[in-house]
N, C-alpha and C positions, 0 to 999 in steps of 0.2 A: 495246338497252336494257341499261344495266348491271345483274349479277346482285346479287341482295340476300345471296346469300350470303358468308358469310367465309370467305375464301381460307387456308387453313389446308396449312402446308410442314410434315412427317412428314419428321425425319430420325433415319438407325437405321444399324446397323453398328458401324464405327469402329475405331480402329487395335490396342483395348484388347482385353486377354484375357477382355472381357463380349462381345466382338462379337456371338457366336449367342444371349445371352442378351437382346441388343438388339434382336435382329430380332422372337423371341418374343413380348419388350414389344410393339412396334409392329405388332405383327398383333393382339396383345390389342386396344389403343388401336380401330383402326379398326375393327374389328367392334363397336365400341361407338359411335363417332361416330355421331352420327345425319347423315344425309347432308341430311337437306332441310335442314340448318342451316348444311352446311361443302362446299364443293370441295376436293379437298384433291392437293395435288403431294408428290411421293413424292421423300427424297434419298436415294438406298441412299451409303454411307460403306465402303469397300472397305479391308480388313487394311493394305493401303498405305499409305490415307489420299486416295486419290481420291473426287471425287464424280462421284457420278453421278444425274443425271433421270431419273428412270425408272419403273414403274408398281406395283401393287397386288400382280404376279404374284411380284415378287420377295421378298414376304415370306412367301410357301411354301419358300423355299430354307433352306438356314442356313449361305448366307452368299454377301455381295455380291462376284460373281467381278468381277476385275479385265479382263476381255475380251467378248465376245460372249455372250449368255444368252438363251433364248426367253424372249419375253415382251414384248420391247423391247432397242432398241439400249442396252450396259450398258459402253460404251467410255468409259473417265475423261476427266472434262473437265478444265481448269485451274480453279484458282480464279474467275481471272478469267471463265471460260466461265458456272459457275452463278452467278454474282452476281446478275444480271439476274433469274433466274429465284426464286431466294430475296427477293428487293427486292421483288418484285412481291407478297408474301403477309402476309395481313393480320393475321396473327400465325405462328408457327414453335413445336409442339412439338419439342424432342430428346430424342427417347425414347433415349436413349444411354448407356450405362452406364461408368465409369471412366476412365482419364486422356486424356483429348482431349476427353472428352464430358459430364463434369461435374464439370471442375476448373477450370473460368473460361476457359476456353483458348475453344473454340465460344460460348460468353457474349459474348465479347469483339469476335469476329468480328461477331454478330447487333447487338452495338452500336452497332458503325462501322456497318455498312448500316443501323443505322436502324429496324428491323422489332424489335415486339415478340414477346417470346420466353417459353414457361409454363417456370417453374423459377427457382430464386434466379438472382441477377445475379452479377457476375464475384467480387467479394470473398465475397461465403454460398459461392459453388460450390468456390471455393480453398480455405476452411479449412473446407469442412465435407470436402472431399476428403482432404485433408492432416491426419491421426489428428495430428502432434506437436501443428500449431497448432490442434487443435480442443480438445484438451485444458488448452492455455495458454490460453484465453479461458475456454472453462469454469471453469477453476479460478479466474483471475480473477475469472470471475461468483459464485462461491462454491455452483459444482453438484457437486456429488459424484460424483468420478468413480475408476477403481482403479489403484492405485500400479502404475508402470512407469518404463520408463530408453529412452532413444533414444541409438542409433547411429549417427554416419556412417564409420566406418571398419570395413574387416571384420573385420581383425586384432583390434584392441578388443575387438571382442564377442567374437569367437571364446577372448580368451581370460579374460573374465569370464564365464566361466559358476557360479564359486561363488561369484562375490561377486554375482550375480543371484539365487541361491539363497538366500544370508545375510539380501539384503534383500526377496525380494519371494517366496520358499518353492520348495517343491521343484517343486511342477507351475508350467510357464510356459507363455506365450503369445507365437510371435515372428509378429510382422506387417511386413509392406512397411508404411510409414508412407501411402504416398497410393496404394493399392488398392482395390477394392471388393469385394462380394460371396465374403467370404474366400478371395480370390486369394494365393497363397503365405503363407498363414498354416497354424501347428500348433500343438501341444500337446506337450509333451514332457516330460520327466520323467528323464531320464538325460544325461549329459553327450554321450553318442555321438548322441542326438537332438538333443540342442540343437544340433549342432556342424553336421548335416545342414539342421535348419531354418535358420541365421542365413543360409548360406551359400546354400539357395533362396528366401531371402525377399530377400535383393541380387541376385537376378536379374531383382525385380521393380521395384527402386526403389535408389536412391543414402542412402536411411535409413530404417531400420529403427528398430520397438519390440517390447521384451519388456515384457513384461505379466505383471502375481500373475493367477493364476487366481482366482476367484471363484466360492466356492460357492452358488449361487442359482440361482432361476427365472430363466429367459428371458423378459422380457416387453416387447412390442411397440407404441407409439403413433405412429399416423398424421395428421399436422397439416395443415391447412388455412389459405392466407389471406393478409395481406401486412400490411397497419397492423389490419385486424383478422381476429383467428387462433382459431381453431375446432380442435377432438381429436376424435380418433373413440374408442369405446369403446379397452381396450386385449386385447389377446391373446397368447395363449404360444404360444412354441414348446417342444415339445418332441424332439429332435433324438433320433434313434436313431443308437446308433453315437461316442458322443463327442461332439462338438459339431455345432454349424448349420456343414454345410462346403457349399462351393458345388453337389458336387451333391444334399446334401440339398437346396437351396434351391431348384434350378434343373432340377434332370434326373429324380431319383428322385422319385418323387410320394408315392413310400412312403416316403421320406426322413425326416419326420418329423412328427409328430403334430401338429393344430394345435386349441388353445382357444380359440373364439369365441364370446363374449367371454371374457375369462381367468376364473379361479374365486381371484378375490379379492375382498376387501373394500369396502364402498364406500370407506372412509376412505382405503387405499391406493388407490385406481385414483383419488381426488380428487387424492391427494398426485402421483400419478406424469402425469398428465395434465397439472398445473400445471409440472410440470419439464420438460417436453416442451416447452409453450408457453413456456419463461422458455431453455431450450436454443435454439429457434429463434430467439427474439430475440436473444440473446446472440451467437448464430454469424451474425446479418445475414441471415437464409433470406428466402425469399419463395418462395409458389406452395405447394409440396407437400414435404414430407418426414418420414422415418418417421426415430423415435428408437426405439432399441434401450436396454432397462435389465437390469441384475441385481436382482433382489427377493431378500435373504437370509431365513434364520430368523428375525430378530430385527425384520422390517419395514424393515429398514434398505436404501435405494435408491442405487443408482450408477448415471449412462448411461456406456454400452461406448459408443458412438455416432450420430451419425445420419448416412443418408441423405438428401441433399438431390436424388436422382433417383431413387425407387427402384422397382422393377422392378415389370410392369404385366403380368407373363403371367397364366395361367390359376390358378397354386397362386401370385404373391405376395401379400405379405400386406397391402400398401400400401393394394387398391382391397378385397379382404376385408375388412378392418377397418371402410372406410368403407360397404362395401355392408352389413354388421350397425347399422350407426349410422345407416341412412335412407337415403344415399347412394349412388344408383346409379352405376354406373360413369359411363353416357353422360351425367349431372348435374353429375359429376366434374370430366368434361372440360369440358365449358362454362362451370364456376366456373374452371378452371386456367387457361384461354385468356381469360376476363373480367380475372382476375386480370393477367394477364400485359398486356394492352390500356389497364386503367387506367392500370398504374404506367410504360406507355411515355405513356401521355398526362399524365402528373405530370412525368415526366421530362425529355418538352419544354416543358413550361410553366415550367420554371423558369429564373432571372434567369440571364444571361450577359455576364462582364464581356467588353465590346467594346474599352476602350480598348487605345489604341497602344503597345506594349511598348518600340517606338522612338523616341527624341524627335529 
């Protein structure tokens, strides 16, 4: 007798410098699944970039060894080897975090096999990865976002550092362009800093953005949904120490202080709620993602950005937000895999031109 449940593929790891931050997520995730609803196959995603089948146990580790591990045989397959096994599932979270894992690149793969997948699709996962092009669509869209400059050359940057200071002030912001979870990002304020940041932020990425710093609150909204989208209350952070660095976000739990819900206004939390939902549609998201804004003195709002994966451990702020909003985490997940089911069964239903491109 075939099982009524959905077959639900858990993939976590991966090649990016979120890896242990991946596994985290996905041990969050399944402690919340509710089982009498899901079976669920485990893809551990190894620093290499092998996959591997394998079980539950390997999400107490922090991180998927490329060889032999108790628990289960953790020997890389080929691509070819897991296909079969990802085919077979009746939808795919990627609990995955930064470049391989939610920059379209795994979107693209879940495509061709076929299998629907919770998280934007391959264009949302690209620029919502990629800071240059999420900022050219935003500004297109007419969202308000804070003055910066992108580099692809290092020379370049390295040696505008006061013509970055003339135009965008003396504290700056240098990011790898398609990073996550403020991976080689800093703050700096002297030229001997700026010179050490340009030069570790192109370690992480082929380009680079400097950024005005921005004096405001931190404030946080978590989206819901696909043609129709849902926010959760919004939240601050407040970040001890400089700013939200990854491991305030990830390691240190004392790292930084969090408001739930934030201690604003209704009028604001209306305003920044609606730019949350008008950012997701504009960058093409689907499924989940948290939008990051500055709040100044003067009420006046910018999104820093958003996350179209964002991180599902124990202190993120993605299923926080929505568990003060009504929203249990394991409710969560069954709207994100719903979501993710429909918009695969939209996506076959639509028209296919058949004819012959040969006459």
């Amino acid at each position: 007798m075939q099982s009524s449940k959905i077959r639900l593929g858990i993939v976590f790891g991966g090649k990016s410098a979120e890896h242990e931050v991946s596994i985290r997520s996905a041990a969050n995730v399944v402690r919340a699944v509710d089982t009498v609803k899901y079976d669920l196959l485990f893809f551990g995603i190894d620093r290499k970039g092998g996959w591997h089948l394998t079980d539950a146990e390997m999400l107490k580790v922090s991180e998927v060894p490329s060889g032999q591990g108790k628990g289960g045989d953790y020997a890389a397959l080929t691509l070819a080897g897991v296909l079969p096994a990802l085919g077979s599932c009746d939808a795919i979270f990627p609990v995955l975090h930064g470049p391989c894992g939610e920059d379209g690149t795994v979107q693209g793969l879940f495509r061709l096999i076929d299998v629907p997948f919770v998280g934007a699709d391959v264009l949302g996962s690209a620029v919502g990865m990629d800071k240059c092009a999420m900022k050219r669509l935003l500004s297109n869209a007419n969202i308000p976002i804070g003055r910066y400059a992108s580099f692809r050359n290092e020379n370049e940057a390295l040696e505008s550092y006061s013509e970055m200071v003339a135009k965008l002030g003396n504290t700056l912001f240098i990011k790898p362009s398609a990073q996550g979870s403020s991976i080689g990002v800093s703050r700096v304020q002297t030229a001997e800093e700026y010179r050490a940041a340009v030069i570790d932020a192109f370690q992480y990425d082929d380009v680079i953005l400097v950024e005005e710093a921005i004096t405001g609150r931190e404030i946080e909204c978590a989206v819901l949904g696909d043609r129709e989208v849902i926010t959760s209350l919004c939240g601050e952070i407040i970040p001890r120490g400089g700013f939200y660095s990854y491991e305030n976000k990830y390691i240190d739990e004392n790292g930084a202080a969090f408001e739930k819900p934030a201690k604003i206004s209704l009028e604001i939390s209306d305003r920044m709620r609606k730019m949350a939902m008008d950012t997701f549609v504009a960058l093409d998201c689907s499924g989940l993602a948290r939008v990051d804004f500055f709040l100044k003195e003067d009420g006046s709002i910018f999104v820093n950005e958003i996350n179209t994966l964002p991180g599902f451990t124990s202190i993120s702020m993605y299923p926080q937000l929505f568990e003060i909003s009504g929203v249990r985490t394991n409710e969560l997940i069954d709207r994100l895999v719903s979501i993710a089911r429909q918009r695969h069964a939209r996506q076959r239903g639509r028209k296919i031109d058949r004819r012959a491109t040969i006459s």
